[in-house]
C-alpha positions in Angstrom: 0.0 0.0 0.0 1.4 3.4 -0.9 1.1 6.1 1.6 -0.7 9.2 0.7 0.8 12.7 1.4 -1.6 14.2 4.6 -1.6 18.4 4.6 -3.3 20.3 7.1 -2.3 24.1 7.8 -1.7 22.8 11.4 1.5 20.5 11.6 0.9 16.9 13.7 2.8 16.9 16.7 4.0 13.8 17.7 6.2 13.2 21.1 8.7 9.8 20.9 9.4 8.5 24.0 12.6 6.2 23.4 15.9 5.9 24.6 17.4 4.3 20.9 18.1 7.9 19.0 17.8 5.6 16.1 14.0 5.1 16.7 13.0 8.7 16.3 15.0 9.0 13.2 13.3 6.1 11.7 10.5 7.0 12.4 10.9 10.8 11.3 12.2 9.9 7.7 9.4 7.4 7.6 7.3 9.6 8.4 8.5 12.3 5.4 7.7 9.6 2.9 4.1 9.9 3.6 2.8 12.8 5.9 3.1 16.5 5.4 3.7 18.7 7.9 4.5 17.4 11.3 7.1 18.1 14.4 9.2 15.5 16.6 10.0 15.8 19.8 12.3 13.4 21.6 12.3 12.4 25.3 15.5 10.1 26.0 13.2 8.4 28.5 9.7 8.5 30.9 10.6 11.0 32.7 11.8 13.4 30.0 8.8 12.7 28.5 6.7 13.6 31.8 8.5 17.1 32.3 8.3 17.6 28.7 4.7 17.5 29.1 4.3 19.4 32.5 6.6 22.2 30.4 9.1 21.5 33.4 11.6 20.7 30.4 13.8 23.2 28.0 12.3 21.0 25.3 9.1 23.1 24.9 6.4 21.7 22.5 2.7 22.1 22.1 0.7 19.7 23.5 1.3 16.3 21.7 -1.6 15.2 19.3 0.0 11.9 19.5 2.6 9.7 22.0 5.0 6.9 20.8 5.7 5.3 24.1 8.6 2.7 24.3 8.4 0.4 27.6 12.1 -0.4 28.3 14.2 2.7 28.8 16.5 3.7 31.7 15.3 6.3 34.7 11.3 6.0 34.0 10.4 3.3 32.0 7.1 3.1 29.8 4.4 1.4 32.4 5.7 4.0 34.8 4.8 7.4 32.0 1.7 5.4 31.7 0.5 5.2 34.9 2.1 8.9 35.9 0.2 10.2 32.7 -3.2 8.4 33.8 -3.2 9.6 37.1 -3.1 13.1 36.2 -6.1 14.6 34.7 -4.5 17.4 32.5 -2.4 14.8 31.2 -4.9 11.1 31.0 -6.6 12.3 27.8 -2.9 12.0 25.7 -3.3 9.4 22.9 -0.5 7.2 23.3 0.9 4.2 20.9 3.4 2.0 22.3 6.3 1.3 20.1 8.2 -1.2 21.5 10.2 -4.4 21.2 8.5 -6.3 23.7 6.1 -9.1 21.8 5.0 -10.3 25.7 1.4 -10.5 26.1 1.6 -9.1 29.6 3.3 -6.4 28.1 0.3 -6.0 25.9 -2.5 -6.4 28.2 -0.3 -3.9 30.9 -0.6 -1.3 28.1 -4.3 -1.9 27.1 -5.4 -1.9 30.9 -3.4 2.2 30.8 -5.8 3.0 27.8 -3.1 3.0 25.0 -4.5 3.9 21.7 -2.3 0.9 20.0 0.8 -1.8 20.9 3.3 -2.1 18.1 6.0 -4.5 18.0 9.3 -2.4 16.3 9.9 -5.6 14.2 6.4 -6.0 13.2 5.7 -2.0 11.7 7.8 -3.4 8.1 10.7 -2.0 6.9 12.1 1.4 7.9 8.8 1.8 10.0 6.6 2.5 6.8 3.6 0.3 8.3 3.4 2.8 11.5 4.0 5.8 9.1 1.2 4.6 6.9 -0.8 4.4 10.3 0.0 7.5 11.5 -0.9 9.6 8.5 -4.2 7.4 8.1 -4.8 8.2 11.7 -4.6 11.4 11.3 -6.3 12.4 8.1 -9.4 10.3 9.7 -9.6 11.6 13.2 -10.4 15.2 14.1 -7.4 16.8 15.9 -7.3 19.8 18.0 -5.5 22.9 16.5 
């Protein structure tokens, strides 16, 4: 399936939450391929993320209109920004994916019982990530998005 090119006037803004630098910069040239405007913001791990999205960080960004949520990082690890995020109610209505390498159903069903929008498996989203780029700009250009 060939991704389509999404443009809106307001640019997606997406928040990767993953220690591998590589990650992010898959998934930002996969992300080129198909989407249009959008801006990445990287949080080395959970609790980056978590001040990135209290504005306690100097990464400033508007609010995310979607997560990407690894589960095994250093410091704060992804179960624990899950459960911080759901707990506090300027931050529970974030739509979060998980991107992850962990193919453990506990993993899974952990995630679903935190409300995450999606579980992917890194080695499952095809080459270069184009499967969660394709996802993403579908995503997008069907749901309604705050400005």
């Amino acid at each position: 399936m060939q991704g389509r090119i999404w443009m809106t006037d307001t640019p997606l803004n997406i928040l990767v939450i993953d220690d591998d630098d590589l990650t992010a910069e898959i998934v930002e040239r996969s992300l080129r391929k198909v989407t249009g405007q959008f801006t990445i913001t990287v949080a080395e791990d959970g609790q980056e993320g978590l001040d990135i999205l209290q504005g306690r960080s100097a990464k400033e960004m508007p609010r995310p209109h979607l997560i990407l949520l690894d589960l095994n990082m250093p410091r704060m690890n992804g179960f624990e920004f899950l459960e911080s995020v759901r707990n506090d109610a300027a931050l529970r209505d974030n739509v979060i994916f998980v991107l992850t390498t962990s193919d453990a159903d506990t993993d899974r069903s952990r995630a679903y019982h935190e409300q995450v929008a999606g579980y992917m498996v890194k080695s499952k989203v095809g080459p270069q990530f184009a499967r969660l780029a394709n996802l993403i700009s579908d995503y997008s250009s069907v749901v309604q998005l705050p400005n």
